[in-house]
C-alpha positions as CSV (number, residue, x, y, z in Angstrom):
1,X,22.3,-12.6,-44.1
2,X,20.7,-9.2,-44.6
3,X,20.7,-7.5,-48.7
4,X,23.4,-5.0,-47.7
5,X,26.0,-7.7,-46.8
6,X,25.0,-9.3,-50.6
7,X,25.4,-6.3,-52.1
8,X,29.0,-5.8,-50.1
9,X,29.9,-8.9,-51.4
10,X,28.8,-8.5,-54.8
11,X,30.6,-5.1,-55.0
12,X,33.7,-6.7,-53.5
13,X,34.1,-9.3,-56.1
14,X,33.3,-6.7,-58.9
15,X,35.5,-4.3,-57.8
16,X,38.6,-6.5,-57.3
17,X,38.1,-8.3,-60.6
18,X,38.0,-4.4,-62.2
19,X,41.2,-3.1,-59.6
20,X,42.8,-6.2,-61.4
21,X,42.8,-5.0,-65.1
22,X,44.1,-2.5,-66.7
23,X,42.1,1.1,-66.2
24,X,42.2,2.7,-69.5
25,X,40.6,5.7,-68.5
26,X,41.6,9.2,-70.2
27,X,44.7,10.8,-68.7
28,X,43.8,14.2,-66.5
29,X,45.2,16.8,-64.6
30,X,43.1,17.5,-62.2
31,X,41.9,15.5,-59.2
32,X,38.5,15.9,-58.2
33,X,35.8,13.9,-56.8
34,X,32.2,14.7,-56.5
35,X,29.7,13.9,-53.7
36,X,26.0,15.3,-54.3
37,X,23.9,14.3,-50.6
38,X,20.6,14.7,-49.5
39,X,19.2,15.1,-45.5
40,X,16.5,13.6,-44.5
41,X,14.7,13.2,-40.8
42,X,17.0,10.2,-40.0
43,X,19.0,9.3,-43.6
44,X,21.7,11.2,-45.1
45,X,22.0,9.8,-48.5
46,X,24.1,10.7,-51.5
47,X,26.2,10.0,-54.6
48,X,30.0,10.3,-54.4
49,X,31.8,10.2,-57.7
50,X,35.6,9.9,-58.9
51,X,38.2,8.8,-62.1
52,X,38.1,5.9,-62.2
53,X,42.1,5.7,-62.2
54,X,42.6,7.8,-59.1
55,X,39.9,5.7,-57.0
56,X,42.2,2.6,-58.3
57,X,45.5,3.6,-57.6
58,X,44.2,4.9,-53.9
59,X,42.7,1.5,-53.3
60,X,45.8,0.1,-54.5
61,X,47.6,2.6,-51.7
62,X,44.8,1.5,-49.0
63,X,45.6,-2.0,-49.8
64,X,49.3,-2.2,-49.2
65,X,49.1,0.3,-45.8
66,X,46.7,-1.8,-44.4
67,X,48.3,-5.0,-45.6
68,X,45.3,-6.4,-46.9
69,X,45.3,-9.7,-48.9
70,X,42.7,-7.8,-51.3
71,X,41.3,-4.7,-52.5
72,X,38.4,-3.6,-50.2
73,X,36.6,-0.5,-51.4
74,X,34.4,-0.8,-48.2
75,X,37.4,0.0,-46.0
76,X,38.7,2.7,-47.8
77,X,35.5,4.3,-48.2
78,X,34.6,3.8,-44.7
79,X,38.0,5.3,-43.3
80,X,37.4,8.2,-45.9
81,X,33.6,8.9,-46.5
82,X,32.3,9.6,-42.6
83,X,29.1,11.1,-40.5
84,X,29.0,12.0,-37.1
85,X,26.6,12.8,-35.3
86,X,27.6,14.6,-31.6
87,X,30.7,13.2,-32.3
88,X,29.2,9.8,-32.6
89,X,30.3,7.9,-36.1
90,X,27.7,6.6,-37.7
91,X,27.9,3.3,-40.0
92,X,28.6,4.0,-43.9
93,X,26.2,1.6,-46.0
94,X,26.8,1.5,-49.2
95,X,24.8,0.1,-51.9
96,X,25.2,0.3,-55.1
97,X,28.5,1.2,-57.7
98,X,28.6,2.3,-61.4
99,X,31.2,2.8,-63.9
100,X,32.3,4.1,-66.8
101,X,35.0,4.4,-69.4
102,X,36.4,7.3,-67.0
103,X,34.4,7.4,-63.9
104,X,33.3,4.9,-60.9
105,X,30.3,6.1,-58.7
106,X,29.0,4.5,-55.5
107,X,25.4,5.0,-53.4
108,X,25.3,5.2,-50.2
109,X,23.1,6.0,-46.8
110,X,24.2,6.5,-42.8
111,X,21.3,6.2,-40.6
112,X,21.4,8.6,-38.0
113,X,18.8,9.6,-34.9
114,X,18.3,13.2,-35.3
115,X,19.0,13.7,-31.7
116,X,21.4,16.4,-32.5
117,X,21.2,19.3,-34.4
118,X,24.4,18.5,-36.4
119,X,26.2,16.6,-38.4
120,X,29.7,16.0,-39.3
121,X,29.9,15.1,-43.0
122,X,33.5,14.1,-43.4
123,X,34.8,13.6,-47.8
124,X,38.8,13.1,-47.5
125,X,39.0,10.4,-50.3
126,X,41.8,10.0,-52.6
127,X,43.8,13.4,-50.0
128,X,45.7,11.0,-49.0
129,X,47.3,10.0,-52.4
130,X,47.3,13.1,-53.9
131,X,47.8,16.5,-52.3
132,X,46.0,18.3,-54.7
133,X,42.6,16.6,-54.3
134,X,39.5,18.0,-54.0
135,X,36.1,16.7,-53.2
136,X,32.7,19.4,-54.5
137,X,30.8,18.1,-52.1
138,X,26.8,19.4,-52.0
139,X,24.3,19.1,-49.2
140,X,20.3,19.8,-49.7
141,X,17.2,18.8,-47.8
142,X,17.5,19.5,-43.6
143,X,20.3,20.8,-44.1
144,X,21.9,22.7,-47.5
145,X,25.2,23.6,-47.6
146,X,28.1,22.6,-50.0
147,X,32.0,23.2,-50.0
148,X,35.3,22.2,-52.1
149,X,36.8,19.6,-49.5
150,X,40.2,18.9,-49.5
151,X,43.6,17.2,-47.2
152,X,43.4,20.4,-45.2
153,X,39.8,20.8,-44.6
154,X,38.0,17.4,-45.2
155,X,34.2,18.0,-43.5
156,X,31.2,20.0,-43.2
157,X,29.4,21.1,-40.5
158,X,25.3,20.0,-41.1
159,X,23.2,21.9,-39.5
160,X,20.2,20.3,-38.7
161,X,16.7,22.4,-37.7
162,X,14.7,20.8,-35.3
């Protein structure tokens, strides 16, 4: 098996054992989420960032659409954290996950060939539990641009210089 499956599986079982107990993060108003990304030649890499009670509850959502037996954070991110490339999806890899009293952070990567000069950078988590959700999301390196994403505009375009 190769390290990223480990580290799935390692996330897995830590995230299931914390979507199992109480979340006693601080109550908020607003719902936000925050994805800070780099481009590189062939990587697109980044830090996406949410409350911890919000990521939860739509994990919890994810979990009983999809009938799942458990929580998966893999599939919700992969249905809701995407990059295409010439309309191409590219696999999400994600590979490493924080936490704090509030907060829950993941790391990831999507491995693309630079054959086109742009990329689709889709952020739509947590839109689909709450209508008032917005993703700052920031792009630097190849390609530097940076929006507020939300249910009714969920991507940036990434233009890509050759």
């Amino acid at each position: 098996m190769n390290s990223f499956h480990h580290v799935r599986v390692a996330l897995i079982a830590a995230l299931s054992i914390a979507a199992a107990s109480p979340v006693a993060a601080a109550r908020h108003d607003i719902h936000i989420g925050y994805c800070r990304a780099v481009v590189l030649p062939t990587v697109l890499s980044g830090k996406v960032t949410y409350y911890k009670d919000d990521f939860f509850a739509a994990l919890r959502q994810h979990q009983e659409q999809h009938q799942q037996k458990r929580i998966d954070f893999y599939s919700y991110l992969n249905q809701h954290l995407q990059l295409q490339e010439g309309g191409r999806a590219i696999p999400l890899i994600v590979d490493q996950y924080g936490q704090d009293e509030s907060t829950i952070w993941f790391t990831f990567k999507f491995y693309f060939n630079h054959s086109s000069q742009s990329l689709r950078l889709t952020h739509s988590s947590l839109t689909d539990l709450y209508s008032d959700q917005l993703n700052i999301t920031n792009v630097t390196g190849l390609a530097e641009t940076s929006g507020t994403l939300s249910a009714s505009q969920p991507s940036l375009q990434l233009d890509i210089p050759h």
